[in-house]
Each structure stands twice: as structure tokens, then as C-alpha cells.
PyMOL Python script that loads the backbone (N, CA, C, O; Angstrom):
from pymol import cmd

cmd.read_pdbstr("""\
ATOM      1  N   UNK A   1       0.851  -1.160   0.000  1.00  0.00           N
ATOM      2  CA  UNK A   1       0.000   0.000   0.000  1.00  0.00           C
ATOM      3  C   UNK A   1       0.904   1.233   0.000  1.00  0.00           C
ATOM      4  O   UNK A   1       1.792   1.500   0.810  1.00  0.00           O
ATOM      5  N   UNK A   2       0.404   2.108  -1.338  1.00  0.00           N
ATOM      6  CA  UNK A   2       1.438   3.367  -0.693  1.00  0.00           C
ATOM      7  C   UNK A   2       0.987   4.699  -0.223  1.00  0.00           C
ATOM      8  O   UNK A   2      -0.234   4.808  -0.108  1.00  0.00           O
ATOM      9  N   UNK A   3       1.757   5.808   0.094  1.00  0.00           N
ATOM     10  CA  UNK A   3       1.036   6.950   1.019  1.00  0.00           C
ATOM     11  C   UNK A   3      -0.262   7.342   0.333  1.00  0.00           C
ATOM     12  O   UNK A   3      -1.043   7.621   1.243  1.00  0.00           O
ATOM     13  N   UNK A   4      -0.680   7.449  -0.488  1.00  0.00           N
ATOM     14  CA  UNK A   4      -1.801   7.500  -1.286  1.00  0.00           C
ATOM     15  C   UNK A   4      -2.904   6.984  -0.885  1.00  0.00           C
ATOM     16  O   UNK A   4      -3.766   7.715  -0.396  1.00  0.00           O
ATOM     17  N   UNK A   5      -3.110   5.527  -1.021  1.00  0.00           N
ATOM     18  CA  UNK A   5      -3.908   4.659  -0.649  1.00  0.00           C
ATOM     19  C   UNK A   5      -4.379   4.758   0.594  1.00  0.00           C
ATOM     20  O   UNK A   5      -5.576   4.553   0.797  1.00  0.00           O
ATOM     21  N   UNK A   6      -3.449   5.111   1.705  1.00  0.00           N
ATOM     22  CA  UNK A   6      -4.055   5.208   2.907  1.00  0.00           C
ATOM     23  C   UNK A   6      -5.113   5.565   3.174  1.00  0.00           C
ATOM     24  O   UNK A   6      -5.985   4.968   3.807  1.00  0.00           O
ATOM     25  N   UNK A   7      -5.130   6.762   2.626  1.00  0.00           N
ATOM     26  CA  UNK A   7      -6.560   7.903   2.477  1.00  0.00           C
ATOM     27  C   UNK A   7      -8.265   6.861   2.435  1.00  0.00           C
ATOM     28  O   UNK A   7      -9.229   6.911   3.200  1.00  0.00           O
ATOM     29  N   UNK A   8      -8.099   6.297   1.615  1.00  0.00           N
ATOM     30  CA  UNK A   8      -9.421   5.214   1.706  1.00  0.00           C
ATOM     31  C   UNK A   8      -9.298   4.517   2.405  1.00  0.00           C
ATOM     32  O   UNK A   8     -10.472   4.157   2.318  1.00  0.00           O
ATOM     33  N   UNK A   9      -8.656   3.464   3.626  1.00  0.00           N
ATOM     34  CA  UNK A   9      -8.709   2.827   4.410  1.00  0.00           C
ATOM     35  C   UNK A   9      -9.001   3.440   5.646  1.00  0.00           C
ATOM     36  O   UNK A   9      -8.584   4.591   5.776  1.00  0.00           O
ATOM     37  N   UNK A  10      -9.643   2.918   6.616  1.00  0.00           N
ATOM     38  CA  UNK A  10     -10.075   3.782   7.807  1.00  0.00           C
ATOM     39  C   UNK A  10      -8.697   3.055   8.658  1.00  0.00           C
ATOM     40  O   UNK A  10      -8.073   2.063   8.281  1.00  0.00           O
ATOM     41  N   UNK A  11      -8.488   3.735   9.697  1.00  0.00           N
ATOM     42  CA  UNK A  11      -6.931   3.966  10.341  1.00  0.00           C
ATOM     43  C   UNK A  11      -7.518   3.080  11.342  1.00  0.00           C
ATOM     44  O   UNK A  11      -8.664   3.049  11.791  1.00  0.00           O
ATOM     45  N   UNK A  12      -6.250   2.199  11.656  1.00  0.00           N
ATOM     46  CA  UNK A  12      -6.464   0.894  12.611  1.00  0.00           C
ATOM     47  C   UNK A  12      -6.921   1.548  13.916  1.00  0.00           C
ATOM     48  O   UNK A  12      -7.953   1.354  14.558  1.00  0.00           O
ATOM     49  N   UNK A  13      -5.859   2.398  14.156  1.00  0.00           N
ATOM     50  CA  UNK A  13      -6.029   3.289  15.641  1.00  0.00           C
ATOM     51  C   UNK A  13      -7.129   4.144  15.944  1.00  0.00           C
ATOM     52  O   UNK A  13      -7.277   4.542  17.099  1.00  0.00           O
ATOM     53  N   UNK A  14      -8.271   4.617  14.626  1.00  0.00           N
ATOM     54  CA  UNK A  14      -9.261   4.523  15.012  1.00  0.00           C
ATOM     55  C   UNK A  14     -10.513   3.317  15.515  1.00  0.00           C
ATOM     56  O   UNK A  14     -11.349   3.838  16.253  1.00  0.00           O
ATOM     57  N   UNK A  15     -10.675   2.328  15.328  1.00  0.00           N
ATOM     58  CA  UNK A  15     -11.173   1.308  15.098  1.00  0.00           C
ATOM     59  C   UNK A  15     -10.925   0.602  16.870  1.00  0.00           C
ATOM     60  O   UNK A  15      -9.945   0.309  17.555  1.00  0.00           O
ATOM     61  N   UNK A  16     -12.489   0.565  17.052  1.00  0.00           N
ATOM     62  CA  UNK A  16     -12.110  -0.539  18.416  1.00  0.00           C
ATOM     63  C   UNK A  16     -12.807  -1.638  18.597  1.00  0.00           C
ATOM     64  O   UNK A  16     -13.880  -2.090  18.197  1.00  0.00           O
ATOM     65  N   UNK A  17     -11.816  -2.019  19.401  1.00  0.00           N
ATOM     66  CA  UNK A  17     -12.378  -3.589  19.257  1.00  0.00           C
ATOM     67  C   UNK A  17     -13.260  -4.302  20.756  1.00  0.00           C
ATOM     68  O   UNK A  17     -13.247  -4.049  21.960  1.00  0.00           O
ATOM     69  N   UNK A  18     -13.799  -5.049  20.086  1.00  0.00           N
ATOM     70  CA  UNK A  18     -14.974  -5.144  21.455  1.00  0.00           C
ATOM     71  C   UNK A  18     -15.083  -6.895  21.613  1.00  0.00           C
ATOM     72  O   UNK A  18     -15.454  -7.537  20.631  1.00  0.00           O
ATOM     73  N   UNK A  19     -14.787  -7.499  22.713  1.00  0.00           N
ATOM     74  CA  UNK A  19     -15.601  -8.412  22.813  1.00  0.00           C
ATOM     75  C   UNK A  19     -16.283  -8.732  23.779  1.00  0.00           C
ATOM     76  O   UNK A  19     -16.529  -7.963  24.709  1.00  0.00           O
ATOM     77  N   UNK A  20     -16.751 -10.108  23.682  1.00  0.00           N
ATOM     78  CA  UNK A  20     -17.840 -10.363  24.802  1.00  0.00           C
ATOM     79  C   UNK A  20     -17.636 -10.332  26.274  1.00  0.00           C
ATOM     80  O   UNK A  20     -16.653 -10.810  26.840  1.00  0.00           O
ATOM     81  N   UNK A  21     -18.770  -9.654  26.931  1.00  0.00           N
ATOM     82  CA  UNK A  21     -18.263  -9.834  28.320  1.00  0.00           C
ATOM     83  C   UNK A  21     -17.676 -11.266  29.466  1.00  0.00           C
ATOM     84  O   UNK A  21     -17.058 -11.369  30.526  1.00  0.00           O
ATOM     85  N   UNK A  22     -18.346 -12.205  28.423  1.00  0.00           N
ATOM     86  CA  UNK A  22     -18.143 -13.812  29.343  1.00  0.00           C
ATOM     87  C   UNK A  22     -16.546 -13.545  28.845  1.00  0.00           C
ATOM     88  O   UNK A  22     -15.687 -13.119  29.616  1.00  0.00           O
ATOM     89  N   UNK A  23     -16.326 -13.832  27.585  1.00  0.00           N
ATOM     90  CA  UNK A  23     -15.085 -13.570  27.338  1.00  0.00           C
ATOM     91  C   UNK A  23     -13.751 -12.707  27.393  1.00  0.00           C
ATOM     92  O   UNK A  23     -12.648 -12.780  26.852  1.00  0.00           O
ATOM     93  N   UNK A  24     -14.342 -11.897  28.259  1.00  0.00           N
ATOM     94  CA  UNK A  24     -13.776 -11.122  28.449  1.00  0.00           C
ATOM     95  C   UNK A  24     -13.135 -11.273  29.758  1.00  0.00           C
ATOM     96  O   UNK A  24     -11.941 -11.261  30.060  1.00  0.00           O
ATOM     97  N   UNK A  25     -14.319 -11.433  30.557  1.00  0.00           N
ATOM     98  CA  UNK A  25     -13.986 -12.286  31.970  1.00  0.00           C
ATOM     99  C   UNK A  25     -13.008 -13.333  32.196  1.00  0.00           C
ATOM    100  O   UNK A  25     -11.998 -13.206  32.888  1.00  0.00           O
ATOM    101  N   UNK A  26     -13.382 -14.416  31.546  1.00  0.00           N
ATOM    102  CA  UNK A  26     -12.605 -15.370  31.361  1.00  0.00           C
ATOM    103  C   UNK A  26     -11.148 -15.050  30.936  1.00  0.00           C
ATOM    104  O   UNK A  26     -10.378 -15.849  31.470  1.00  0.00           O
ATOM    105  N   UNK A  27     -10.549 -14.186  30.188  1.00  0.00           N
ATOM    106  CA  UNK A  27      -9.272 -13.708  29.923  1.00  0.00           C
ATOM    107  C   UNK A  27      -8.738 -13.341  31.068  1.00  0.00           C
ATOM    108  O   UNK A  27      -7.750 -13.918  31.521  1.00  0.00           O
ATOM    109  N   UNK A  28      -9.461 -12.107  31.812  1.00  0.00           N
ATOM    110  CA  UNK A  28      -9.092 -11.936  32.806  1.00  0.00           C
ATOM    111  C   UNK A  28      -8.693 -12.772  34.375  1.00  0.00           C
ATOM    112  O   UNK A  28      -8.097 -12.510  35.420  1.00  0.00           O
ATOM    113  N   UNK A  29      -9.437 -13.908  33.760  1.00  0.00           N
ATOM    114  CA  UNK A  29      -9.120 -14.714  35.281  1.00  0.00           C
ATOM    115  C   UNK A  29      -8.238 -15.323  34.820  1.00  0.00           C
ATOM    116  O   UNK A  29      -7.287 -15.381  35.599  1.00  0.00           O
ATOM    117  N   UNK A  30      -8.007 -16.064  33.457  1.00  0.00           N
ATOM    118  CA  UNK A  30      -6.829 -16.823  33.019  1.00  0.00           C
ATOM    119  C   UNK A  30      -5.729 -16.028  33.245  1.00  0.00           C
ATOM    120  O   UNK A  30      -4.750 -16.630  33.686  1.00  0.00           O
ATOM    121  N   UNK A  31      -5.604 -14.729  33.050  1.00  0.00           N
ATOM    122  CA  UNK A  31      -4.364 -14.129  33.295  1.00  0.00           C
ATOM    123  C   UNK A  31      -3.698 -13.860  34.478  1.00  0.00           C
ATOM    124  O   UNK A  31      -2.505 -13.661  34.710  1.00  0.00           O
ATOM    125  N   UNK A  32      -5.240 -13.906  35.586  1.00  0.00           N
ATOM    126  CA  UNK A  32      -4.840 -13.607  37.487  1.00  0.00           C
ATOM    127  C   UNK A  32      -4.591 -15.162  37.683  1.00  0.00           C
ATOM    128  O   UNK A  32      -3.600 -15.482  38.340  1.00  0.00           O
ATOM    129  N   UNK A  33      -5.276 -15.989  37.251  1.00  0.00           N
ATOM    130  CA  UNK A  33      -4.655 -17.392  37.961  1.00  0.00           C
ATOM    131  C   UNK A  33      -3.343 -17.861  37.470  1.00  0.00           C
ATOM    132  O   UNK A  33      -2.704 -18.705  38.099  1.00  0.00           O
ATOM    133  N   UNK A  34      -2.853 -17.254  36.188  1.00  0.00           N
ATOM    134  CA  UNK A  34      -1.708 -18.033  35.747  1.00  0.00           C
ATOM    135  C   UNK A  34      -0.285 -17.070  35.409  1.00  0.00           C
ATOM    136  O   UNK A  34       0.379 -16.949  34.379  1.00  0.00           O
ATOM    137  N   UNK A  35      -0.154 -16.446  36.800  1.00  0.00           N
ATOM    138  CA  UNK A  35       0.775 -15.286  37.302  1.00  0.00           C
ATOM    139  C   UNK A  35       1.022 -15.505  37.861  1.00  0.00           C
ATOM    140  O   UNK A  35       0.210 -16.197  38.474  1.00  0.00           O
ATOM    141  N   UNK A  36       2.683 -15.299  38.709  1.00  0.00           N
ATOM    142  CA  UNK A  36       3.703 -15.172  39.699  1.00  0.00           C
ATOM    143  C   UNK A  36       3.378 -14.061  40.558  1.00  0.00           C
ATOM    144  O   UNK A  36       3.549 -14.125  41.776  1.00  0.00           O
ATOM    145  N   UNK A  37       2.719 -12.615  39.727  1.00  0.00           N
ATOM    146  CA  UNK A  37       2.819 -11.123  40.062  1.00  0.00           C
ATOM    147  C   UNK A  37       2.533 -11.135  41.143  1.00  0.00           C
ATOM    148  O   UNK A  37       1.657 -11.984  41.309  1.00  0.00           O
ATOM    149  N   UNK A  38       2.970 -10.296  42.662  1.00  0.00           N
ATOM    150  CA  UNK A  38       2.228  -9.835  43.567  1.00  0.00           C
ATOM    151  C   UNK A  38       2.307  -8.410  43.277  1.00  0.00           C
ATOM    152  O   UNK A  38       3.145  -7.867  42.557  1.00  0.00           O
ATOM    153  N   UNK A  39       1.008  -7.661  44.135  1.00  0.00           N
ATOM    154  CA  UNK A  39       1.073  -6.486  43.637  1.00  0.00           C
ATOM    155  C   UNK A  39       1.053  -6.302  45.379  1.00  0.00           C
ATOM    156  O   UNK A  39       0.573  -6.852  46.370  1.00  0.00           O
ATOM    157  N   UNK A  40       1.983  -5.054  44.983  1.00  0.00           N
ATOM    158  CA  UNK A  40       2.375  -4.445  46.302  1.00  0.00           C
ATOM    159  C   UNK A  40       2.419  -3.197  46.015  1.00  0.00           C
ATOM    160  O   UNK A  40       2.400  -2.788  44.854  1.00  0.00           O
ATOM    161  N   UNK A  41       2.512  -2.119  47.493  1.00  0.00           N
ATOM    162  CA  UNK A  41       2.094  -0.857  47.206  1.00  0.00           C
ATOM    163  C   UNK A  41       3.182  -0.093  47.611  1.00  0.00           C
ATOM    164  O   UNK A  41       3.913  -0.255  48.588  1.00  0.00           O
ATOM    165  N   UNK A  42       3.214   1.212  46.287  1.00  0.00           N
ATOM    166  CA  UNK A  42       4.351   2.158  46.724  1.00  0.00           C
ATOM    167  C   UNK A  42       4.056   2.806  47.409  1.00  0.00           C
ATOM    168  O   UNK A  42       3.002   3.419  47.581  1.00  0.00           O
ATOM    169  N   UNK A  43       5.685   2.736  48.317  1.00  0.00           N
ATOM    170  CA  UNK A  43       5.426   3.713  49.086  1.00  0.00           C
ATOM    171  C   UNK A  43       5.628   5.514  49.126  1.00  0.00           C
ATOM    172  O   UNK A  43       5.435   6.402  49.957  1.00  0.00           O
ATOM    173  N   UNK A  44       6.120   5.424  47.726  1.00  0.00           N
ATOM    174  CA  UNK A  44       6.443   7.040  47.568  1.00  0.00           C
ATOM    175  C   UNK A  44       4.855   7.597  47.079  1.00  0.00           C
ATOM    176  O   UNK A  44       4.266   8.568  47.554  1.00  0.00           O
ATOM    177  N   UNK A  45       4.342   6.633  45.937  1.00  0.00           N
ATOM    178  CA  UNK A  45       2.663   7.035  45.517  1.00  0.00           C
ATOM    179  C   UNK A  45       1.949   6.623  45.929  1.00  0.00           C
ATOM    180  O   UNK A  45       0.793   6.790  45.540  1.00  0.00           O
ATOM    181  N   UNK A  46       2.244   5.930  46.852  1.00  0.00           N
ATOM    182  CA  UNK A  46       1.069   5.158  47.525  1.00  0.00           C
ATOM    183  C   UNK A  46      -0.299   4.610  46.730  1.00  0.00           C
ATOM    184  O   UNK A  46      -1.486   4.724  47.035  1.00  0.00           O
ATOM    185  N   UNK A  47       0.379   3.938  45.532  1.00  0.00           N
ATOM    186  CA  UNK A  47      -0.354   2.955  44.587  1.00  0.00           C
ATOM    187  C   UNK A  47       0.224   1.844  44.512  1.00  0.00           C
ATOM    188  O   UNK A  47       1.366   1.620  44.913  1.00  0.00           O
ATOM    189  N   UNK A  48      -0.782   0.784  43.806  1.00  0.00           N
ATOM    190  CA  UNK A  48      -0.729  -0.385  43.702  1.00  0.00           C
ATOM    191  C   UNK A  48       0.473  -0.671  42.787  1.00  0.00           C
ATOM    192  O   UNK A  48       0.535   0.245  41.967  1.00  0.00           O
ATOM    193  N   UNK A  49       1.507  -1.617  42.585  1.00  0.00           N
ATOM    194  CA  UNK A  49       2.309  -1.747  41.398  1.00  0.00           C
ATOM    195  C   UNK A  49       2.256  -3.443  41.220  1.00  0.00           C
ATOM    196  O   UNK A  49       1.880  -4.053  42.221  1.00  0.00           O
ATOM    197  N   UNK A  50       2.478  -3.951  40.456  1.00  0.00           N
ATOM    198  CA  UNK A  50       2.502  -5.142  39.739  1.00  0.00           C
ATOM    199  C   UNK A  50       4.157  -5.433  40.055  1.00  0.00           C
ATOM    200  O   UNK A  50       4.953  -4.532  39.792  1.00  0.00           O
ATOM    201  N   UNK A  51       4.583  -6.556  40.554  1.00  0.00           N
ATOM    202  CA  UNK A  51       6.307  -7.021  40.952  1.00  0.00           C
ATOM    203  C   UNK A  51       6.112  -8.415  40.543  1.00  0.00           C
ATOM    204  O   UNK A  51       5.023  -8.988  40.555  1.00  0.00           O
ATOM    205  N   UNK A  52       7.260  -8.942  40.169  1.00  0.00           N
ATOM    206  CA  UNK A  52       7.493 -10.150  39.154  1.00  0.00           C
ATOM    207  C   UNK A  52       8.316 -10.263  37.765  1.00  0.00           C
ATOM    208  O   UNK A  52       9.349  -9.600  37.674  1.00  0.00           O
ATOM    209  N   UNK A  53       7.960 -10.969  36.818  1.00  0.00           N
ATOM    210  CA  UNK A  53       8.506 -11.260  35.594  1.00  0.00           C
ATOM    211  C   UNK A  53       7.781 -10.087  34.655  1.00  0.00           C
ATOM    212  O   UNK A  53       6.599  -9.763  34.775  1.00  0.00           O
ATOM    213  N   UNK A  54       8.685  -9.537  33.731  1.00  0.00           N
ATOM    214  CA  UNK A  54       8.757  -8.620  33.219  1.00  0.00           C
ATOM    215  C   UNK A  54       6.928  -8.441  32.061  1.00  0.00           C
ATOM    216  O   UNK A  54       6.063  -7.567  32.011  1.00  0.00           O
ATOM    217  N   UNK A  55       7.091  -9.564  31.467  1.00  0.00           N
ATOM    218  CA  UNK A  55       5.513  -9.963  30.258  1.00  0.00           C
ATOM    219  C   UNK A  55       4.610 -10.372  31.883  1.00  0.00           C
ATOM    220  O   UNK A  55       3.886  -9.475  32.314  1.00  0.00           O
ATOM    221  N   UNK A  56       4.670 -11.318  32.467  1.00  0.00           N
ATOM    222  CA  UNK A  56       3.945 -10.939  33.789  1.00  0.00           C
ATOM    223  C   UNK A  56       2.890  -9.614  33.805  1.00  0.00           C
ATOM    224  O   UNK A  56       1.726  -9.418  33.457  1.00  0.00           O
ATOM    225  N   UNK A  57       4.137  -8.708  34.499  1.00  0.00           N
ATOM    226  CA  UNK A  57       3.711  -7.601  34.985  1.00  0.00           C
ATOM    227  C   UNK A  57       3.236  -6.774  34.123  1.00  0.00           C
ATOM    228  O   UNK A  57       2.392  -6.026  34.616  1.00  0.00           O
ATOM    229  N   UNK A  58       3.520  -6.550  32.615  1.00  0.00           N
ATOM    230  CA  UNK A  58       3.023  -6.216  31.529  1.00  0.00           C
ATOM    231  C   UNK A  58       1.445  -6.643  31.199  1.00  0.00           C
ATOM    232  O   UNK A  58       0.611  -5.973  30.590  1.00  0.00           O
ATOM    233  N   UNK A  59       1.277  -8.114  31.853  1.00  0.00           N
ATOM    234  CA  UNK A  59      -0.212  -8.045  31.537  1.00  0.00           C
ATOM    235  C   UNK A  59      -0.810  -7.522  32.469  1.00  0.00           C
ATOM    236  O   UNK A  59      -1.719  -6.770  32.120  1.00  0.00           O
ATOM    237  N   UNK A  60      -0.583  -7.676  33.934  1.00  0.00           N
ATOM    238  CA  UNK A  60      -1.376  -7.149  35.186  1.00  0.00           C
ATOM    239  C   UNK A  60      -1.245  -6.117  34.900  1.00  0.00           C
ATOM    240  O   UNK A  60      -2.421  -5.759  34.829  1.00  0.00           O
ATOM    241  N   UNK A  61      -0.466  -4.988  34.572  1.00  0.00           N
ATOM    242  CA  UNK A  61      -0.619  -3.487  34.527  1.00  0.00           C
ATOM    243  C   UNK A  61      -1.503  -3.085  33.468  1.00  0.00           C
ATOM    244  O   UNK A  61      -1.931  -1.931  33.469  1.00  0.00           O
ATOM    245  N   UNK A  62      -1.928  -4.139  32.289  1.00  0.00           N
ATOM    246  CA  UNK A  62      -2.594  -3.505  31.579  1.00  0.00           C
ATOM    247  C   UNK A  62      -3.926  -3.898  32.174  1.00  0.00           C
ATOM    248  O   UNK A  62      -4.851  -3.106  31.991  1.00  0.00           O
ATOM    249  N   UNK A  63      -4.144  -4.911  32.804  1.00  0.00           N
ATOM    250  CA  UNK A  63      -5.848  -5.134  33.580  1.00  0.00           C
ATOM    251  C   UNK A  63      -5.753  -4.019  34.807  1.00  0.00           C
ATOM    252  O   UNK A  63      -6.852  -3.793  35.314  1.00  0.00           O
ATOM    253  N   UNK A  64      -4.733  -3.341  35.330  1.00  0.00           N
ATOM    254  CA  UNK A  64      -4.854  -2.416  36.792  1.00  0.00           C
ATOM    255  C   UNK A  64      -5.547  -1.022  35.878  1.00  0.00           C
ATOM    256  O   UNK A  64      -6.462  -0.265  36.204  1.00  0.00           O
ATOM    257  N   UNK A  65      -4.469  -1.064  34.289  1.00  0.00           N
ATOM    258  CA  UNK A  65      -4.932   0.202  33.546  1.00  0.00           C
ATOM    259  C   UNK A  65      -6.819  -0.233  33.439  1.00  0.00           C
ATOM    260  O   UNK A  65      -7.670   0.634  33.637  1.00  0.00           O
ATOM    261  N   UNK A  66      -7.048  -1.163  33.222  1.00  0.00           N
ATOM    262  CA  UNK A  66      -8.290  -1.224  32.656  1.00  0.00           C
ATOM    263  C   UNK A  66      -9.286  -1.605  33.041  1.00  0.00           C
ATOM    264  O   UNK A  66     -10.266  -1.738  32.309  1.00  0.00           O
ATOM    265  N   UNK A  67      -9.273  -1.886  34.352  1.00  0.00           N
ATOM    266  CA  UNK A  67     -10.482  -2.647  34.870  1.00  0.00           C
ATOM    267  C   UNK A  67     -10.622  -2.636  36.203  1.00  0.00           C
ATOM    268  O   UNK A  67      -9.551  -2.769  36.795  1.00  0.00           O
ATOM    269  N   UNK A  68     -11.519  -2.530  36.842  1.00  0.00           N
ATOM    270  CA  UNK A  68     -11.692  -2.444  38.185  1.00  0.00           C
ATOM    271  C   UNK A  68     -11.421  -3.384  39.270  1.00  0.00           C
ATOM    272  O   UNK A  68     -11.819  -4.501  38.943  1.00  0.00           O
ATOM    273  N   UNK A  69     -10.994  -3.368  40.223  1.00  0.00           N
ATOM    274  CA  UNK A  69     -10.664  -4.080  41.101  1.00  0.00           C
ATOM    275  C   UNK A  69      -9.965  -5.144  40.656  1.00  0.00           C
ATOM    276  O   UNK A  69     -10.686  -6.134  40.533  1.00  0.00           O
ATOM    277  N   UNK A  70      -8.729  -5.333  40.341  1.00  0.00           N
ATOM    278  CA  UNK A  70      -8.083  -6.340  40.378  1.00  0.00           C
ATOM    279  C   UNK A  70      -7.622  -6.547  41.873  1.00  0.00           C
ATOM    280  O   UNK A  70      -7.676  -7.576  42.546  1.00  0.00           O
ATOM    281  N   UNK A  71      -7.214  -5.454  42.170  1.00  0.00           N
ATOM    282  CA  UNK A  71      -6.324  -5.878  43.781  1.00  0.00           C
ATOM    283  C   UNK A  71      -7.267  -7.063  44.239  1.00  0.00           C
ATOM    284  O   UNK A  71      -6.853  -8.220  44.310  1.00  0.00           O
ATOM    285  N   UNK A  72      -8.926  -6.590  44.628  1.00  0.00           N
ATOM    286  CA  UNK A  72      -9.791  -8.128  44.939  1.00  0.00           C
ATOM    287  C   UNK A  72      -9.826  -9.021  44.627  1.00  0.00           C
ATOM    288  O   UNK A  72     -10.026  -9.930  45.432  1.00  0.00           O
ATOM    289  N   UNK A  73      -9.626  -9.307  43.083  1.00  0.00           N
ATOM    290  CA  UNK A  73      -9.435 -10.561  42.358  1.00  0.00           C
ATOM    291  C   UNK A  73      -8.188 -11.087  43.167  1.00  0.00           C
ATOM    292  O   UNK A  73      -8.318 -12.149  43.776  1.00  0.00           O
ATOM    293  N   UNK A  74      -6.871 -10.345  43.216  1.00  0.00           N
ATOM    294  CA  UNK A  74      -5.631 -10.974  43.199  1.00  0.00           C
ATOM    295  C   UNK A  74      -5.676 -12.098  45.147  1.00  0.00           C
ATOM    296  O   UNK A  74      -5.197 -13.181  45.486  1.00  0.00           O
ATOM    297  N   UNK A  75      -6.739 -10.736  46.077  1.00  0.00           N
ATOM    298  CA  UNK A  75      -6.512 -11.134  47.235  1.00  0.00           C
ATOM    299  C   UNK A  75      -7.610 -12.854  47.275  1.00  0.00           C
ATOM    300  O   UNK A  75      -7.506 -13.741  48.122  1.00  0.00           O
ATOM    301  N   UNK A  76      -8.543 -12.829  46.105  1.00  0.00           N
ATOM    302  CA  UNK A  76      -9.494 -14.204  45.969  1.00  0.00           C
ATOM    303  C   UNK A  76      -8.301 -15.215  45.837  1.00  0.00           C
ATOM    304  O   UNK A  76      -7.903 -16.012  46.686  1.00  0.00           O
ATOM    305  N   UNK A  77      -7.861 -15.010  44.664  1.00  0.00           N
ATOM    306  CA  UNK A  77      -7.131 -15.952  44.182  1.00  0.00           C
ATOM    307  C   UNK A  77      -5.842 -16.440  45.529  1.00  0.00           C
ATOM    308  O   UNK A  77      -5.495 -17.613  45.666  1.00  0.00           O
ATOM    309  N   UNK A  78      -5.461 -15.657  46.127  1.00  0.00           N
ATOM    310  CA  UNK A  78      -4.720 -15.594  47.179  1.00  0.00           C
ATOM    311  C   UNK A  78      -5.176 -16.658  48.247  1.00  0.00           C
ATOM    312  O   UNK A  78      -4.605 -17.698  48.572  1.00  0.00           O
ATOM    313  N   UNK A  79      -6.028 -16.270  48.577  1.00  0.00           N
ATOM    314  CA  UNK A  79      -7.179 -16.552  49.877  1.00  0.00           C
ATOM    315  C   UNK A  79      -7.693 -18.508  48.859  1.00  0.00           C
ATOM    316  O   UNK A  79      -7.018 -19.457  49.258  1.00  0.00           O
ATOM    317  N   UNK A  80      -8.435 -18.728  48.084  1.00  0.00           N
ATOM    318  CA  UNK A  80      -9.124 -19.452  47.398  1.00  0.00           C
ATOM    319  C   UNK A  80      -8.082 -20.682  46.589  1.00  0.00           C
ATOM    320  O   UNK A  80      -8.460 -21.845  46.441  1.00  0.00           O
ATOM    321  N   UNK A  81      -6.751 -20.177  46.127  1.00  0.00           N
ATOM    322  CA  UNK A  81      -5.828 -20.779  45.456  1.00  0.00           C
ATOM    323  C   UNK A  81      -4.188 -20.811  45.968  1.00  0.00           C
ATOM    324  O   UNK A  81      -3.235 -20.562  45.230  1.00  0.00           O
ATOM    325  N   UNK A  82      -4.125 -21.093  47.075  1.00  0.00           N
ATOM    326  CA  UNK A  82      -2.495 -20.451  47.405  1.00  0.00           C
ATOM    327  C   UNK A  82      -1.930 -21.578  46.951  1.00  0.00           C
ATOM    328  O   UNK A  82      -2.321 -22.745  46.908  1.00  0.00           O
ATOM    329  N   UNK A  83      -0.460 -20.770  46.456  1.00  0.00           N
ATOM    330  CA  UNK A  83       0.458 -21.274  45.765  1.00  0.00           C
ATOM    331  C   UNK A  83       1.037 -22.704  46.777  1.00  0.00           C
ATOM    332  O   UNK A  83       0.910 -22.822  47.995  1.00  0.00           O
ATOM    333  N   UNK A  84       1.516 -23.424  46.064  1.00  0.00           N
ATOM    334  CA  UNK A  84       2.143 -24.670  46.284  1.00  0.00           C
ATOM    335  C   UNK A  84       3.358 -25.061  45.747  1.00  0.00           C
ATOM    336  O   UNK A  84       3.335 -25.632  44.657  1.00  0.00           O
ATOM    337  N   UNK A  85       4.809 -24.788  46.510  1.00  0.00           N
ATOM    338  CA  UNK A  85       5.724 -24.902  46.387  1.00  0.00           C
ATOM    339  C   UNK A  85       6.265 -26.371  46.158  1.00  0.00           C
ATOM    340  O   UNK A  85       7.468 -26.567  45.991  1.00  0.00           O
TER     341      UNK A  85
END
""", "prot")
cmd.dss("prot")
cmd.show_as("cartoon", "prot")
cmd.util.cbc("prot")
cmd.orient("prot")
């Protein structure tokens, strides 16, 4: 495609994408159950931060950017699923 053409295509970065809420859910728990991350709180901002493996923490920060209450999810999964060494 060249600079030209662009003009008739509608721009990716406008365009959003939506899916279902079951499915949506479900992503989200696959991603809190199958994490190392603890999230612990700074103490200079006194916010939540995501600590762990680098793609890890990359996904939890993008569910802290986007969605409500993870900290609760993380303390369920905590409480409901503890890790086993």
C-alpha cells in the first residue's frame, strides 16, 4: 500500500475492538490465575504496582490500567488458590 492509498482505508487506531463480556472475563481470570505477580504498594505514591517477571507484569498493569478491582481478584485468588511450592 502506498502513502496514497491510505486515504481510503479507515486507520487501525481509530477502530475498536470489542468483545464479549463472558469472554472477556474469562481472559481476565486466566491471566490472574496463571501469574507469579504480587502487587504491592508504593510507598512514595502510595499505589498499587505489579512485581514479578517482566511480560507478567506487563499483563497485570494492563488489567490495573483497565479494569476495576483487580487488587480483589488478586486477594481471591490468594485466599481461594495459594500457591504450592
Amino acid at each position: 500500500m502506498n502513502e496514497h492509498e491510505r486515504e481510503t482505508y479507515p486507520d487501525a487506531f481509530e477502530t475498536k475492538l470489542e468483545i464479549q463480556a463472558e469472554l472477556k472475563q474469562l481472559i481476565k481470570e486466566c491471566i490472574i490465575s496463571n501469574t507469579d505477580v504480587r502487587i504491592e504498594t508504593n510507598d512514595r505514591e502510595f499505589k498499587y504496582e505489579p512485581k514479578g517477571q517482566a511480560l507478567e507484569v506487563g499483563l497485570i498493569q494492563f488489567l490495573l490500567d483497565n479494569e476495576d478491582d483487580i487488587q480483589n481478584n488478586f486477594i481471591h485468588r490468594n485466599i481461594n488458590a495459594p500457591k504450592i511450592a
